[in-house]
N, C-alpha and C positions, 0 to 999 in steps of 0.2 A: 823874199826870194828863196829859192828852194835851192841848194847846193848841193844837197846831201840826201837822199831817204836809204832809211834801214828799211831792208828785205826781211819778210819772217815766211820760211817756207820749209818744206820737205828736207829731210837729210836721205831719201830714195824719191824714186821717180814718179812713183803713184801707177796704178793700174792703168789712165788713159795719158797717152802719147800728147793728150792735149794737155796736159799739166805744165809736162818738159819746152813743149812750143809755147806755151804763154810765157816760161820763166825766159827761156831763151829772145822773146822778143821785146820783154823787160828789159832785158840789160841793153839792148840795141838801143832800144829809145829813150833810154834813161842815156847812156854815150852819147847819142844822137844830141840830146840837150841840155849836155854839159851838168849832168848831175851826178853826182858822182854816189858809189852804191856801201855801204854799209852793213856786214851781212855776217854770217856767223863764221865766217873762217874754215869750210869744211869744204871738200874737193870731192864731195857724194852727192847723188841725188840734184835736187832743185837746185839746193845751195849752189854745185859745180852750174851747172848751165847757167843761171844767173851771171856769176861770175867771169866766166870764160868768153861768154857772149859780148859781153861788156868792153873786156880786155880787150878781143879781137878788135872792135874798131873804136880803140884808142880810149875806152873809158878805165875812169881813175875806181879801184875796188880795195875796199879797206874790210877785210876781217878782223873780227874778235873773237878769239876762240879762248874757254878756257885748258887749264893745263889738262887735266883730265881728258879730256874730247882730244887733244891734240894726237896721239897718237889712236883711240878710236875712230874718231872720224875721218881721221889723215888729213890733217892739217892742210891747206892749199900753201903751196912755198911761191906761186909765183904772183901776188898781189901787188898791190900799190905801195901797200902798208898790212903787217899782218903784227896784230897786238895779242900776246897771252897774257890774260887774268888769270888769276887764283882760283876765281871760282865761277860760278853762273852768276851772281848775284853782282859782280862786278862787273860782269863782262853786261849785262845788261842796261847797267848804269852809263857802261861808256859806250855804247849803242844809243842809249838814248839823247848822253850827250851831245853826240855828231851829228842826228841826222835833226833835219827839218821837215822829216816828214816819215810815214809809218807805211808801208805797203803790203800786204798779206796775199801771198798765195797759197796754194792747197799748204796744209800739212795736218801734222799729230798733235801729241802734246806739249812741247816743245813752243812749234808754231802759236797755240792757242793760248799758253801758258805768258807767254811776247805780247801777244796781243792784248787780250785782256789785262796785266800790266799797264801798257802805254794809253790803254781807254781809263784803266781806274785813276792812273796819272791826269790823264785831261779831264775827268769829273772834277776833279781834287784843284783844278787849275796850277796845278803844277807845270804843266805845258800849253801850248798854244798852237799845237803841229796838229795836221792833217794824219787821220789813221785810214785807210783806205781797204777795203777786203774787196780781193779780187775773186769775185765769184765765178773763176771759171766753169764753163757747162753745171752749172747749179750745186757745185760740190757742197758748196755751204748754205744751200736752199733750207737743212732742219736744221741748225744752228741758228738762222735766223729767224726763221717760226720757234724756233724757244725763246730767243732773246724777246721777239714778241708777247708770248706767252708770259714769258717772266715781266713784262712792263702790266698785261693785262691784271697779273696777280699781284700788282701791286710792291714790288720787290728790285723794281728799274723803273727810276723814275724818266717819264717820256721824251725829257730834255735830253738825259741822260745816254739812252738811245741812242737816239739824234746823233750822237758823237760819233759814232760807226756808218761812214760813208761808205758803200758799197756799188761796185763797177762791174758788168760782167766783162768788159772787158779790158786788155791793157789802156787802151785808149784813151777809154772812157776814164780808169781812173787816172791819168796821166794831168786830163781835162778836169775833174776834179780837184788834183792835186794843186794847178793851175790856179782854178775858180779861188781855192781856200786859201792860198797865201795873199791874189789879188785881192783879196774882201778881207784879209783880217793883216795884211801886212803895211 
């Protein structure tokens, strides 16, 4: 059962208006079915929509932010729950502990830097969660022709892959998220 997924997105809103409305109708539907959102603790960009959306109809939003980001990113004060680490390296650890599942929208490095993590955790079977990249209007369309490319040249192996479920839309990965806990839970 899914309780919880950490969000890995944007700390800005991205160049297309459709970034901001996929993040905003994540948190709807992640509220809608009692799941509650996991996310970096920053009141910018994806991160705030995500969050606020959520809020608004009555879902539960847990930040992590570390100290350094808190007054950078301006910390969100009005969460469910908002936790400072020390550092990135913490706050990542207890993101990973809460959720039960991994959900990706647009971002940077940050974003990719989350993700990647929580896949080299599930090669490693360290986890058993659901990583999902939500490929909104194809943002991550050469990211995954490399990851391709990198299984072709023999440097990812094809199972391995496999780990990175991809949704273009919130939906679909919602439905996914779904499928992966009913088959592995």
């Amino acid at each position: 059962m899914i309780r919880n997924a950490a969000i890995f997105c944007a700390s800005s809103n991205g160049a297309s208006p459709l970034y901001r409305e996929a993040a905003v109708e994540l948190g709807r539907a992640l509220a809608a079915q009692n799941i509650g959102i996991i996310y970096g603790g920053a009141n910018v960009g994806l991160m705030q929509a995500v969050a606020e959306s959520s809020l608004e109809q009555g879902g539960r939003v847990v930040g992590v932010i570390p100290e350094v980001l808190v007054d950078l990113e301006v910390a969100h004060r009005g969460l469910t729950e908002l936790h400072i680490t020390t550092n990135m390296h913490t706050r990542k650890a207890m993101m990973g502990e809460l959720a039960d599942a991994f959900l990706i929208l647009p971002g940077g490095f940050g974003t990719l830097e989350e993700m990647f993590e929580v896949l080299t955790w599930q090669a490693l079977r360290l986890h058993q969660k659901p990583v999902v990249l939500i490929n909104i209007n194809g943002f991550y369309d050469k990211l995954l022709a490399f990851l391709d490319h990198c299984v072709e040249e023999g440097v990812i192996k094809p199972r391995v892959r496999e780990l990175l479920l991809v949704a273009n839309t919130v939906e679909d990965a919602l439905t996914q998220v779904g499928s992966f806990a009913s088959l592995n839970g």
